[in-house]
N, C-alpha and C positions, 0 to 999 in steps of 0.2 A: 463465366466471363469476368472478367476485369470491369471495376467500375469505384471512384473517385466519392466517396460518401462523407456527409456530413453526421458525426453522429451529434444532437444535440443535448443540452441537460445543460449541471454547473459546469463543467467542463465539455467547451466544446472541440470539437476533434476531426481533421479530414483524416480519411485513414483510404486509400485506394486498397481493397479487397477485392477476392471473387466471393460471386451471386450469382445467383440461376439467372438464365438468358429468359426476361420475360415471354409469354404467349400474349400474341394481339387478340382483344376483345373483339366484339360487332365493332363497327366505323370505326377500329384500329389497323394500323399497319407496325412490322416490324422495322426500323431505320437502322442497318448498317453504317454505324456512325463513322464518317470519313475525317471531318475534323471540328471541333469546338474552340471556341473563343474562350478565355477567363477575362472577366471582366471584375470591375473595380466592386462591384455588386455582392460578387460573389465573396472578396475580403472581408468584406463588412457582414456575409452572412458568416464568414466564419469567426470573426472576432466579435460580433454579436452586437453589432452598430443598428444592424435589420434581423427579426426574425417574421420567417414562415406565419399569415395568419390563417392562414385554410390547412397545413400538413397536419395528415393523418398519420400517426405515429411520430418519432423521435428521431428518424432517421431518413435520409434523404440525400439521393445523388443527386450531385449539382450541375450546371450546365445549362444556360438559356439560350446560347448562342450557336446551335446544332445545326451540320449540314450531312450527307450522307447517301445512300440508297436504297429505296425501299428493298427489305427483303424477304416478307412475308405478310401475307394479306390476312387481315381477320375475316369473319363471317360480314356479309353484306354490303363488302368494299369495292365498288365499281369503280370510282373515279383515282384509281393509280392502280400500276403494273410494278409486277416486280423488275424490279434495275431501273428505276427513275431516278432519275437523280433531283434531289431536292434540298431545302434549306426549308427548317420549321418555323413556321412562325414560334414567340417568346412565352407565346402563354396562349390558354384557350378561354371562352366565357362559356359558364354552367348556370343555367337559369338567370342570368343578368349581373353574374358575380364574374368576376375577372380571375383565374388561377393562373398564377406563373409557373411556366415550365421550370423546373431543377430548383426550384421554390417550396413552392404547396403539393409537387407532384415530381415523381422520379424525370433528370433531366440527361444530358447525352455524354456527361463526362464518363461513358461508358462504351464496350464496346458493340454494344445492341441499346437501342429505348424504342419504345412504344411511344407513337404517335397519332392522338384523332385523326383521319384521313382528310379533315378539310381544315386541318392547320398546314397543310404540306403546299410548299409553293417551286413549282418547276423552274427549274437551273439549266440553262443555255450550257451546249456543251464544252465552250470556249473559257467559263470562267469557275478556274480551281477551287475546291472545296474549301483550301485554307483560305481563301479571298472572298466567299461565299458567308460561310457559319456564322461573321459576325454584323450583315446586314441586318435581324432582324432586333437589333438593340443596338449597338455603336452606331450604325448609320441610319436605321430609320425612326431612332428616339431624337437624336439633331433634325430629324428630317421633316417628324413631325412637330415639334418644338418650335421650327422656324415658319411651317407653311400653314399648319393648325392652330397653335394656342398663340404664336406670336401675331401670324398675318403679316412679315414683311412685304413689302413691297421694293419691286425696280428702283435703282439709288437714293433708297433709304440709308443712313450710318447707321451701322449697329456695331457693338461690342460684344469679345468673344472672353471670357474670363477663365483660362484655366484649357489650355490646349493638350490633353493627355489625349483618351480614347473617343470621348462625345466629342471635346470643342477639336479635334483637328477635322475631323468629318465635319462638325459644325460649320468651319473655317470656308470648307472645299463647295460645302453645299451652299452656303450662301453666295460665296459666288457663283453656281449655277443660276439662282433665282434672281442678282441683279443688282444684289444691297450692294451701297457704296458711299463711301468706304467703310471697310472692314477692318475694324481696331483689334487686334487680340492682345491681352493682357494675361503674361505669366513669370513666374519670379525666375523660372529655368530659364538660363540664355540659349540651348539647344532648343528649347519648343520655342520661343520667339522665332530663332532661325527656321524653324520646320513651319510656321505657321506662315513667315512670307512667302518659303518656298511653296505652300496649298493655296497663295491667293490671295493673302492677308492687305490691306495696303500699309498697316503699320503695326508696329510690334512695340509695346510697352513695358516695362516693369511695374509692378504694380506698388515695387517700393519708394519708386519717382516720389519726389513733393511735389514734383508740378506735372505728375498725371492729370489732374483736370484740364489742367490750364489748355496742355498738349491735346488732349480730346476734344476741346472745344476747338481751340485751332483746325483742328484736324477733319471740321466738321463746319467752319465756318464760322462759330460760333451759337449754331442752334443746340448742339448736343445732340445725343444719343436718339435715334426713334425705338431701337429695340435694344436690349442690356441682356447677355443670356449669363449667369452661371453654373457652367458645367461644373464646377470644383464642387459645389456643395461645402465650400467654404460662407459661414457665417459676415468674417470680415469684409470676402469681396460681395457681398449683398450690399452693405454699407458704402461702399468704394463704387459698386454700379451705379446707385442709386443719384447719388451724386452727378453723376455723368451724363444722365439722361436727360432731351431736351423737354419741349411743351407735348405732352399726350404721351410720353416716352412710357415704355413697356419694360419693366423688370421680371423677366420669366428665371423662375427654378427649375433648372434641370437637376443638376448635381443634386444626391443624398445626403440630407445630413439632421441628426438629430436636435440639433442648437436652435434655442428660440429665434426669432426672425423680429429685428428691431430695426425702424427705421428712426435714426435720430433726426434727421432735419423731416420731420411730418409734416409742419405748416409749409414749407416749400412741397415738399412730394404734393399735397392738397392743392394747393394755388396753381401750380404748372400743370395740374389733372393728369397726375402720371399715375399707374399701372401696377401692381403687383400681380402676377398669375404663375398662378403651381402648373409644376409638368409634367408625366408619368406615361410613358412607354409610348406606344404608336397605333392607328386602327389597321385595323385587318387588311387595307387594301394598302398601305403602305410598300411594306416588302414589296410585293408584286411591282410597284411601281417601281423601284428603286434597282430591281432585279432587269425592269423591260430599260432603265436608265444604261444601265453598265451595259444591256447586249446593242445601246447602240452607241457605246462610247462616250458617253457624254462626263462619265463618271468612271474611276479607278480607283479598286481598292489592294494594288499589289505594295502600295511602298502604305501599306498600313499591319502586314504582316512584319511586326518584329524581332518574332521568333515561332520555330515551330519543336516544340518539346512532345516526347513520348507520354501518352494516359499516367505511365507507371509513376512518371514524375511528376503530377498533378502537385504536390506541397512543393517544388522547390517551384514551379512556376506561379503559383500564389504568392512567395516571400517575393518573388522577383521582381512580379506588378506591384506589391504594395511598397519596397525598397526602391520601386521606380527605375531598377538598373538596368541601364544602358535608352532612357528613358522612355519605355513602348507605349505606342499605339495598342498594338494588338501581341498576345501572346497568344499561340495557339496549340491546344495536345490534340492528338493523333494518335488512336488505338495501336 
């Protein structure tokens, strides 16, 4: 089979190869992978921003954002049939350790992967694979970000920093939950437009000199209750921070290697405002997110930006990291 591999070392390198089509263990299944996400995740594993701390070996297919159909059952697998259709969850936990799928363990930028049988979350038959594959990290890492580690609540303000693949979903989901108003702050004038069009009530530049002033306004004058950034940019930490009202909550979503300084600290202290880390989503997420879309309340078609063939797995990495044509989502297809 065809499959989209990281080899790692000094030089790292995707090289899309054939590989034997794996055999499902016990509590495995085989996943006919129908289509995958690339996500911004996966740049940074291959330019070396993030590496793997659990992969066994040097090499590893990538891919966390897998949907598909089962198409072969390991030994002892009751709970799925073959021809389900499903969407994996991003990762499994081993003894209380968290392994990312197409991370620490082969992932679906392929056209067969193995799947624990109770990472597999069932797909309504109304909602397309390439619409599906990137719920279980573009949408339910905002998902849990905003209802988990932030705790927004109903016409709360909060700030969306960085409208790419997390904050546009970010954008949409918070207004499902109630927050209001909803600030999104990005230096592209096409995501400002894309973010009022998901919901936004205002759209900034973040190179404004009178971004505060505007979000204070914009809030009455209390500021921010919750501040997310998705960009994993260092500066807009600094630029949140600021923004946020009394009890105000600074959550990291976005990846990024750069120290985390907060220069006005006796303010951040005085107004009892918040700093919290954020990393991926629990197990019953998806599922919820999944039962959301079958009953409309949510849409993830205008979040496919492109759909590219497996084989072209490197031209669709240069294309999310070069940002062209600015997507949400790119998606390969065996």
């Amino acid at each position: 089979m065809l499959a989209a591999r990281l080899h790692l070392g000094t030089e790292r390198r995707l090289v899309v190869e054939e590989v034997p089509v794996p055999e499902p263990g016990p509590d495995h299944v085989l996943i006919k992978v129908a289509a995958a996400g690339v996500c911004l995740s996966d740049v940074h594993l291959i330019d070396g921003t993030l590496s793997p701390l659990y992969l066994k070996g040097d090499v590893v297919t990538l891919g966390h954002e897998v949907a598909g159909t089962v198409h072969a059952l390991g030994p002892g697998v009751t709970r799925a049939r073959v021809g389900d259709r499903v969407v994996l969850q991003a990762g499994e936990s081993r003894d209380g350790v968290t392994f990312t799928r197409g991370v620490d363990y082969d992932g679906g930028w392929a056209e067969y992967t193995l799947a624990r049988a109770d990472t597999l979350v069932p797909l309504p038959d109304d909602l397309p694979f390439e619409q599906a594959c990137f719920i279980p990290d573009a949408v339910s890492t905002p998902w849990a970000a905003i209802t988990t580690t932030a705790q927004v609540r109903p016409a709360e303000p909060v700030g969306v920093w960085g409208v790419g693949g997390l904050g546009a979903h970010g954008v949409q989901l918070l207004r499902l939950v109630g927050a209001a108003p909803i600030i999104a702050v990005d230096p592209l004038p096409a995501a400002r437009a894309r973010a009022l069009d998901f919901g936004a009530d205002f759209a900034f530049d973040p190179a404004d000199t009178d971004l505060r002033k505007k979000i204070l306004e914009a809030t009455n004058g209390d500021g921010l209750a919750a501040a997310f950034d998705f960009a994993g940019v260092a500066a807009v930490r600094e630029q949140a921070a600021v923004c946020l009202g009394k009890g105000g909550r600074l959550v990291l979503v976005g990846l990024t290697d750069k120290p985390i300084t907060l220069t006005h600290g006796t303010m951040f202290s005085y107004f009892q405002q918040q700093l919290r880390g954020h990393y991926g989503s629990g197990p019953g997420d998806v599922a919820r997110l999944v039962e959301l879309q079958r009953l409309h309340r949510i849409d993830f078609a205008r979040s496919v930006s492109a759909v590219l063939p497996l084989a072209d797995a490197v031209k669709a990495v240069h294309a999310l990291e070069a940002k062209e044509g600015n997507p949400i989502r790119i998606v390969l297809q065996p």
